[in-house]
GULUM-674639 format. One record per residue (C-alpha): residue in one letter; x, y, z. Coordinates in steps of 0.1 Angstrom, whole numbers, plus 5000, padded with zeros to 4 digits. Layout:
aXYZ...
// end
This chain:
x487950244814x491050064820x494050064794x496949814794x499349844773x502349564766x504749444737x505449104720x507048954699x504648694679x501848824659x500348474649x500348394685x498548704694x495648664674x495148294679x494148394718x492348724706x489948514681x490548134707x487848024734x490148214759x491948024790x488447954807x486247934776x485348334782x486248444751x482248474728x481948614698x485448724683x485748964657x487249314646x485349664653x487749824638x490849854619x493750074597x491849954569x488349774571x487249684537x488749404526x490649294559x490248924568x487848834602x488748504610x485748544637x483248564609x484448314585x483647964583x485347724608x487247544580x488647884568x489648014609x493547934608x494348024570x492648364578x494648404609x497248314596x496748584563x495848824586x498948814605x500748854570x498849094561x499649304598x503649234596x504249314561x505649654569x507949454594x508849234574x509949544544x511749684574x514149414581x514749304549x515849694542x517849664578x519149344578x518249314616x514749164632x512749434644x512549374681x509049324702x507249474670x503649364683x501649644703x498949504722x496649754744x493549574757x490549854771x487949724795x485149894807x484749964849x482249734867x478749794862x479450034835x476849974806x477849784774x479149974745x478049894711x480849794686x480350144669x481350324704x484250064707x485650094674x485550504686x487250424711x489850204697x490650474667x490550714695x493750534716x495450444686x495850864679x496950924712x499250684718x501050714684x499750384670x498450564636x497850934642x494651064627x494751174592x498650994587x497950774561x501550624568x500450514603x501250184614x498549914607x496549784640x492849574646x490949664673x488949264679x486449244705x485548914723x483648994751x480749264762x482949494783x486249514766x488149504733x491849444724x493749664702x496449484686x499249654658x502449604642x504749864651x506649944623x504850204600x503850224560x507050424554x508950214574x509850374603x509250284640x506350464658x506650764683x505150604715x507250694742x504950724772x501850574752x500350424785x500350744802x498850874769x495750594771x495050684803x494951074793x492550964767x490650684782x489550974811x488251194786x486450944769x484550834800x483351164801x482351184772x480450874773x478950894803x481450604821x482250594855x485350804860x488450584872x491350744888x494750834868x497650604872x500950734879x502350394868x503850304907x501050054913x502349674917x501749444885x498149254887x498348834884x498048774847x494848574839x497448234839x498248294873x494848334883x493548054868x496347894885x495548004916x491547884911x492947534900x495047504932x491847624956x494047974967x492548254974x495548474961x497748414933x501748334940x502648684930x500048844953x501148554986x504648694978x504349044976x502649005011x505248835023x508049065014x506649335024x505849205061x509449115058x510649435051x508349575081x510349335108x514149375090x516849585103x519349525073x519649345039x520548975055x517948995078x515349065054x516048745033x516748565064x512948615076x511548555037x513848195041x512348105069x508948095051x510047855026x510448104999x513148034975x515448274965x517348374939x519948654936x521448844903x524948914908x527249154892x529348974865x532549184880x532049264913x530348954931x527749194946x524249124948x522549354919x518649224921x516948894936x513748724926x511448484947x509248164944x506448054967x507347714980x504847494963x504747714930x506147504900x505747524861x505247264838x509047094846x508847104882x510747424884x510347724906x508248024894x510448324902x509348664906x511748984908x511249184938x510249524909x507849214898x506049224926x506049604935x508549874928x509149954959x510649594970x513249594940x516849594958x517349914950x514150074969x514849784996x518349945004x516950265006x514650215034x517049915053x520350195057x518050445066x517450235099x519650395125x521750035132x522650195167x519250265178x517649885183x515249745208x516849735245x515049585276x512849855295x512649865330x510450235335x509950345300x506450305285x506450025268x506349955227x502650055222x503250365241x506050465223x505050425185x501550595200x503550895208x505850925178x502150895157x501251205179x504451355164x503551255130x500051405132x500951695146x503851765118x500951675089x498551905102x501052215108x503252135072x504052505055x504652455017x504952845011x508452824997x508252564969x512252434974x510552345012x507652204998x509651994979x511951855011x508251815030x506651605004x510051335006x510151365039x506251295047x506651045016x509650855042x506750905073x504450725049x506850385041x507550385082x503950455088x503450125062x505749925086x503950045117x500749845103x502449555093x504249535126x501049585143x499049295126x502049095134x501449165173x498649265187x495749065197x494548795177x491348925175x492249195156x495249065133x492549015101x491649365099x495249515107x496149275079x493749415053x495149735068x498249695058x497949505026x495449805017x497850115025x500849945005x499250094979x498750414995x502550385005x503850394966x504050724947x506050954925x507351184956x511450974964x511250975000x513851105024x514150775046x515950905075x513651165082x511550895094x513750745115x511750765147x508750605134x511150315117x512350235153x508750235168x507350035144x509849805150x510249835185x506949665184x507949375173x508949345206x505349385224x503849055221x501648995252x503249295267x499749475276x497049285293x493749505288x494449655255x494050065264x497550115249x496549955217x493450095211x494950435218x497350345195x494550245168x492650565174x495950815169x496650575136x493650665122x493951025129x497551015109x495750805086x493751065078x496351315075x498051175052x495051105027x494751445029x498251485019x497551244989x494951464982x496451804976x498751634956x496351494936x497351114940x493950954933x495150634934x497150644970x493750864985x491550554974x493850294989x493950505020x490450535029x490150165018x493050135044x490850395067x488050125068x489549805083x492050035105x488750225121x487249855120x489849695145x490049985165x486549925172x487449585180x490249665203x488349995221x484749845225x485449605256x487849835274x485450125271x482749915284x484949785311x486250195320x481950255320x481349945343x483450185371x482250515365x482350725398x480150845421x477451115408x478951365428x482151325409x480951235377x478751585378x482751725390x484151645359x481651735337x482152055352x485152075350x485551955316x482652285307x485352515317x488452335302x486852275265x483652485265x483252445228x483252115229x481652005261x478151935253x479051705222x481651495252x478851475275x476651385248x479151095237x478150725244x481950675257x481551005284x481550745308x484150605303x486050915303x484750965335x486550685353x489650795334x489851135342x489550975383x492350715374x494751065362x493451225397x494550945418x498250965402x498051345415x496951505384x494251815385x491651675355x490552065347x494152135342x494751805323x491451905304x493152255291x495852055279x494351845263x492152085241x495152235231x495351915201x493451885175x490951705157x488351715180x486251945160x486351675132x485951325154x483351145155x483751055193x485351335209x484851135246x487350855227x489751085212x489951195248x489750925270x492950805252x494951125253x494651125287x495350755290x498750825271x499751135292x498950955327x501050655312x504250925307x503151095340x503650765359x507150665335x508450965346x507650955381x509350585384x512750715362x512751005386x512350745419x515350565398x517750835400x517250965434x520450915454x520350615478x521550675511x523750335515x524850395478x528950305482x530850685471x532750505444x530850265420x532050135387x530250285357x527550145342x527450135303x524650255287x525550255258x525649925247x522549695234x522149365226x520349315187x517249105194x515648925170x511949005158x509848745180x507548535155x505948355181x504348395217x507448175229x509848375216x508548715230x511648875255x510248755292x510749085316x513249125342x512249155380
// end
């Protein structure tokens, strides 16, 4: 059971779309369930059609009269004196009858302050309903005795209540709001968007576009740089003293009103976290110094944000929260891995293989909600993850048979998972359900990305003789865990793997023992995956560090006095958008 509560301004205006056909004729059967007062009050829904605007307009008169005392006492117009608080039902709930819904609606009026049970001096309110699985509740707020309601907080306070009356009723139970989720389209803009053949409303395309973004930005300008390049229009709010930019607000580029004009959204319009405020927050935590430089025997991108999501994971799983000043510090400072870990998907979708940009998409779109909560993050605790995200930015094209991102995949679904279960000790329902939503179309494209190069690692599995070797091998390193790796459909694979790591000079029982070491493999469902691709990413640093190592040895014919090289400085790239624009490497 859903509550929504908002303020207006025009009571007339109200109640002609409570008891009208609705914006797409969906509006049947309008009339009052309840009300402060029910004998005698006019139902325009059940009076004759010749009678339905003089009793709307009565009944408005009738609904602002203790408004209209009040500001003829005041001398002042009582400001956004209509309360409106609409209550649907979930999905395949059953139908209430109007005798439940008018419980309901006295019920959220008490709570929220509207007219407190037994206060005869409450403020006056009609509770119409218009459709099967949802009423509106509709009051002036200005009470009998002329004073302004107490409803500070009274959407926190319908929620309270609406959760207990599910119970009660035997609803489905919905998750508690913590009132950080982005605004949903208004029915206008939907209708808008169905008129114009869109499968998202301008709001929704915009949000998804500022936060991808916000993903690929390294400051402010760059940022709105990127979001002009789209076609979005943009508008700032600047301080009437200062100059500065204060707040900005953007339009989709074919999105016009009735005039022709822009429709402008605020960035806090479209989610709180991409007001200019929240925006700044995460932009200056970016360490400016640290960008993108050209690689010659580093891993490359994938690599890298693979193994600062190994840090990550590791950090979630061994977090202490015994002293409640640290817990405190943890929660912002996994709340800041969470926002990079949210640019790490969008970056992600934006490069890797076409094939699997849909689902790393939905990913990413999915775990913006998971991203927003209560707990202010620390931003520069994340700074590692920042730059690996967007160091990725950086790796179109740059691997050819896809093991780094699949490993990559697999190790983001394992800090995934960490932090749902971070959400869930902290009892954010909301951010837990976005994360396993998130959870299903990760786990989806790592499929997508893992299935062929699996099959091709099988399609050159060893010789018996040193398959049977490593599956020895592998009983002595992990014994508790053997028989479920053998049993795995992806053991083959791990076969050829661990001979890959053993012709770069590595002992595979000794790289088995390490390996065990991690986690999670109690818990996955492939162990073989989980660790074929460890030991894909530790034979990738083995042979990184071999080649810096070659790099640095002393040449014989080196000259005894060179000029120093700088290392210091690097050149700011630009986040590639294309194929063409990807950095070529240097030979």
């Amino acid at each position: 059971m859903v509550p929504d509560v908002s303020t207006g301004s025009r009571t007339r205006g109200l109640l002609s779309y409570l008891y009208g056909p609705g914006r797409r004729d969906e509006h049947t059967d309008p009339h009052i369930v309840a009300a402060f007062a029910m004998p005698g009050i006019p139902d325009p829904g059940r009076a004759p059609l010749d009678q339905h605007h003089t009793l709307l307009s009565e009944l408005a008169d009738y609904l602002d009269q203790p408004v209209r005392v009040r500001e003829q006492r005041t001398g002042k117009k009582v400001p956004q004196h209509v309360w409106h608080c609409p209550v649907r039902t979930a999905p395949g709930d059953r139908y209430l009858t109007d005798e439940e819904w008018a419980q309901v609606a006295r019920r959220i009026v008490h709570a929220t302050g509207i007219a407190p049970d037994g206060d005869d001096a409450g403020c006056r309110w009609i509770a119409v309903r218009h459709a099967e699985d949802h009423i509106h509740i509709m009051a002036t707020s200005v009470r009998e005795d002329g004073r302004r309601p107490r409803t500070n907080r009274d959407g926190q306070r319908a929620q309270a209540e609406c959760r207990t009356i599910e119970a009660e009723l035997g609803l489905r139970r919905l998750k508690s709001g913590d009132f950080t989720a982005a605004p949903m389209p208004t029915s206008a803009e939907q209708a808008k968007a169905l008129r114009t053949g869109t499968t998202k409303t301008a709001k929704e395309w915009l949000r998804d576009q500022a936060y991808t973004a916000a993903a690929a930005a390294r400051d402010e300008a760059e940022y709105f740089s990127t979001l002009s390049t789209l076609g979005i229009h943009i508008k700032y709010r600047l301080g009437p003293q200062t100059g500065d930019v204060t707040g900005y607000s953007l339009a989709a580029p074919d999105d016009t009103n009735s005039h022709g004009e822009p429709v402008y959204f605020s960035g806090s319009a479209l989610a709180p976290d991409l007001s200019i405020n929240r925006l700044r927050e995460r932009l200056t935590a970016h360490d400016a110094t640290d960008q993108p430089t050209a690689r010659t025997t580093d891993p490359g991108p994938w690599h890298q944000a693979d193994t600062t999501l190994r840090d990550l994971h590791t950090s979630l799983l061994d977090q202490d929260t015994k002293n409640s000043q640290s817990a405190r510090d943890q929660d912002s400072a996994i709340q800041a891995q969470a926002a990079a870990f949210s640019e790490l998907l969008h970056n992600t979708a934006a490069t890797a293989p076409t094939h699997l940009r849909a689902e790393l998409r939905a990913a990413a779109s999915a775990f913006n909600r998971a991203n927003r909560s209560t707990v202010r993050a620390e931003h520069h605790s994340a700074a590692a993850l920042r730059t690996a995200a967007k160091e990725l930015l950086h790796a179109l094209g740059s691997d050819k048979d896809g093991a780094a991102v699949a490993g990559l995949l697999s190790t983001a679904a394992l800090a995934l998972i960490a932090l749902t279960r971070w959400h869930e000790s902290r009892q954010h329902h909301q951010q837990v359900a976005a994360a396993r939503q998130t959870l299903v179309h990760l786990q989806t494209a790592y499929r997508q990305a893992a299935e062929p190069v699996l099959a091709d690692l099988a399609s050159r599995t060893p010789s018996p003789q040193a398959t049977q070797r490593y599956a020895s091998d592998l009983r002595a390193a992990v014994p508790d865990h053997a028989e479920r790796v053998l049993a795995d459909s992806a053991w083959p694979a791990l076969a050829t793997t661990l001979a890959k790591a053993e012709s770069t000079g590595q002992n595979p029982r000794r790289l088995l023992t390490d390996i065990a070491r991690q986690r999670e493999l109690d818990t996955a469902d492939h162990p073989a995956e989980v660790i074929n691709w460890r030991i894909h990413h530790h034979t990738t640093e083995h042979h990184a560090a071999r080649l810096r190592a070659a790099n640095t040895r002393p040449h014989r014919n080196t000259p005894a006095h060179t000029a120093p090289v700088d290392t210091t400085a690097s050149t700011r790239l630009p986040a590639p958008q294309t194929d063409r624009d990807a950095p070529t490497r240097r030979r």
